[in-house]
C-alpha angles and dihedrals in degrees: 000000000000109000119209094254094054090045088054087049092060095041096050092053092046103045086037086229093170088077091061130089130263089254095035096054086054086043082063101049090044093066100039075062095050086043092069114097097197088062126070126188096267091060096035083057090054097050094052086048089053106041100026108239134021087249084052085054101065093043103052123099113275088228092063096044087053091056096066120098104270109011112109136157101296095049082047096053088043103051097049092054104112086231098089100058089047091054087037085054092049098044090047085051085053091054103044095042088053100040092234125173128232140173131203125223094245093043117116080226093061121105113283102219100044091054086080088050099106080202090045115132123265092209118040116184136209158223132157136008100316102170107176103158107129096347126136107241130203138169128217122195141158152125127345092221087057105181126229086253094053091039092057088041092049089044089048093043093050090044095051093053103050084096090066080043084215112181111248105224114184139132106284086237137126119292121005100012092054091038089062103046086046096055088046098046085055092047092051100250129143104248119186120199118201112212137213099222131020139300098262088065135068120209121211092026093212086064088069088104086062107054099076095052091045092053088057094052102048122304150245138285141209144152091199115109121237076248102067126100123233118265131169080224083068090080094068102052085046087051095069081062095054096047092038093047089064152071093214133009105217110198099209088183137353146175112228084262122045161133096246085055089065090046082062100041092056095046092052092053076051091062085233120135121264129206127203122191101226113236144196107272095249108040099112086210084055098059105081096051092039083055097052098045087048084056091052092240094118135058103235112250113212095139136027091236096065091073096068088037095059088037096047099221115171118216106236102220089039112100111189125181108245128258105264106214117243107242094214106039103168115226139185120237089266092048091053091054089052100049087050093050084048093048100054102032096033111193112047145179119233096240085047099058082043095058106040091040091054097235142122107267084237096054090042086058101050088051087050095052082050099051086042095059088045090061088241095115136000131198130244138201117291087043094279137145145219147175115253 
């Protein structure tokens, strides 16, 4: 029987690990744990809790490993195979070779936001001048087939908001995603696109022309190795980054199924906002946001500027006077449960208010809108309220 020290041993001499830098060394053991295809980034994030580090992870007794909550004999079987840290060695050369930058989920430089993504990668690679600290971050996706109506819609949206200078995070793909890079590289705006593959690779080929702007202007993310081929399925697992990235996830268009609905599904398991451009019955590129917004899991978009109302963004060089409570605001008797539940438990979620209130979800909705235009509450990002 090899045990995993032994099997460290070997690997170290090999691999002539001892020549490589602290960070590196735990850059390396990262990605033999990314490497293994029994275990995703939920469960690689509990092994390096558990054990304190990835290199930790392959030198700790089977018999513990297999104590924690998942890891069975398979994962175990799996994790140990050399293969992983000689795939691990020729992916860190890659990177280094190639100066790439990558963060690790536990880094201060991470993402902010899709730290608090339980399926957030462990590994986030990069390339270009991403610069997120204190920015307001959305993301725009859509349809492939983007119309001329949702094309003009995604440019004006993009263009209104350049005064609040958001990041335009999309995926990098035909129609609405490279719209709306486009329109922010052009507006001056710093625009991020998630890919499906690695950074040696451009999908689709024709958006070469866009790699070098957009470089400029941000960057591009990925948790896929040099390594990986190529696979539609790709586009899912890229998805969870573009939802997790953002504050909000805005579907310009959309057919009733489609890659941009998962986008919103996700971000909506996320408790992020979601946005949904309204469109005529019977467009078929209208449906799926027609549908979100139906199943109450979209804002609805109509203008450019509701997306800083529902998000509450503050222009910084716009000094307004502050809302001077009425004394004597009047309330029904269901306002007047909601304003006490608000008072004593501040920041709420809408199906919270609705269940401890003792009301429909629809009805607790249309009190809060109400309470809202009387100055009493306001909402805030993540569809939460709160009393003014």
């Amino acid at each position: 029987m090899v045990y995993p020290e032994h099997f460290i041993n070997i690997a170290r001499k090999n691999l002539q690990i001892n020549k490589i830098s602290m960070r590196s060394n735990e850059l390396l053991y990262t990605l033999a744990l990314q490497n293994v295809s029994n275990i995703g980034d939920i469960t690689a994030k509990k092994l390096i809790h558990q054990c304190g580090s990835a290199e930790a992870v392959f030198s700790e007794k089977k018999h513990k490993l297999q104590k924690i909550d998942g890891i069975g004999t398979v994962i175990l079987a799996d994790l140990f195979s050399k293969d992983h840290l000689v795939n691990a060695e020729k992916e860190l050369r890659y990177i280094q070779d190639n100066s790439i930058v990558y963060h690790f989920f536990q880094d201060e430089d991470y993402p902010e936001k899709l730290k608090h993504c339980i399926d957030g990668p462990i590994l986030l690679f990069q390339r270009g001048k991403i610069k997120l600290k204190k920015k307001r971050i959305i993301s725009i996706v859509g349809t492939r087939q983007i119309t001329t109506y949702g094309s003009e819609f995604c440019k004006k949206l993009v263009q209104e908001l350049k005064p609040y200078n958001p990041v335009i995070v999309s995926g990098f793909a035909y129609g609405t995603d490279i719209t709306a890079q486009k329109e922010a590289i052009k507006q001056g705006l710093q625009t991020i696109g998630c890919l499906a593959h690695g950074l040696n690779q451009v999908y689709p080929k024709t958006h070469a022309k866009y790699m070098k702007p957009i470089e400029e202007n941000g960057g591009f993310f990925t948790d896929f190795w040099s390594s990986a081929t190529f696979d539609r399925t790709n586009f899912l697992k890229r998805n969870r980054i573009i939802a997790g990235l953002s504050e909000a996830t805005i579907v310009i268009e959309s057919a009733e199924k489609g890659g941009s609905l998962v986008t919103a599904d996700i971000a909506d398991s996320y408790n992020r906002d979601v946005f949904a451009v309204p469109g005529r019955a019977f467009d078929s590129l209208s449906a799926g946001c027609n549908n979100l917004i139906k199943q109450q899991k979209a804002h609805v978009l109509t203008h450019p500027m509701d997306i800083p109302y529902i998000l509450d963004w503050q222009l910084e060089d716009f000094k307004t006077k502050p809302i001077q409570k009425q004394l004597f605001v009047e309330l029904d008797e269901t306002e007047k449960k909601v304003y006490h539940f608000l008072k004593e438990n501040e920041k709420q979620l809408l199906d919270v208010i609705a269940l401890n209130c003792h009301l429909p979800v629809f009805q607790t909705a249309s009190v809060l809108l109400g309470m809202e235009l009387k100055g009493v509450i306001r909402p805030l990002p993540g569809k939460l309220f709160e009393v003014i």
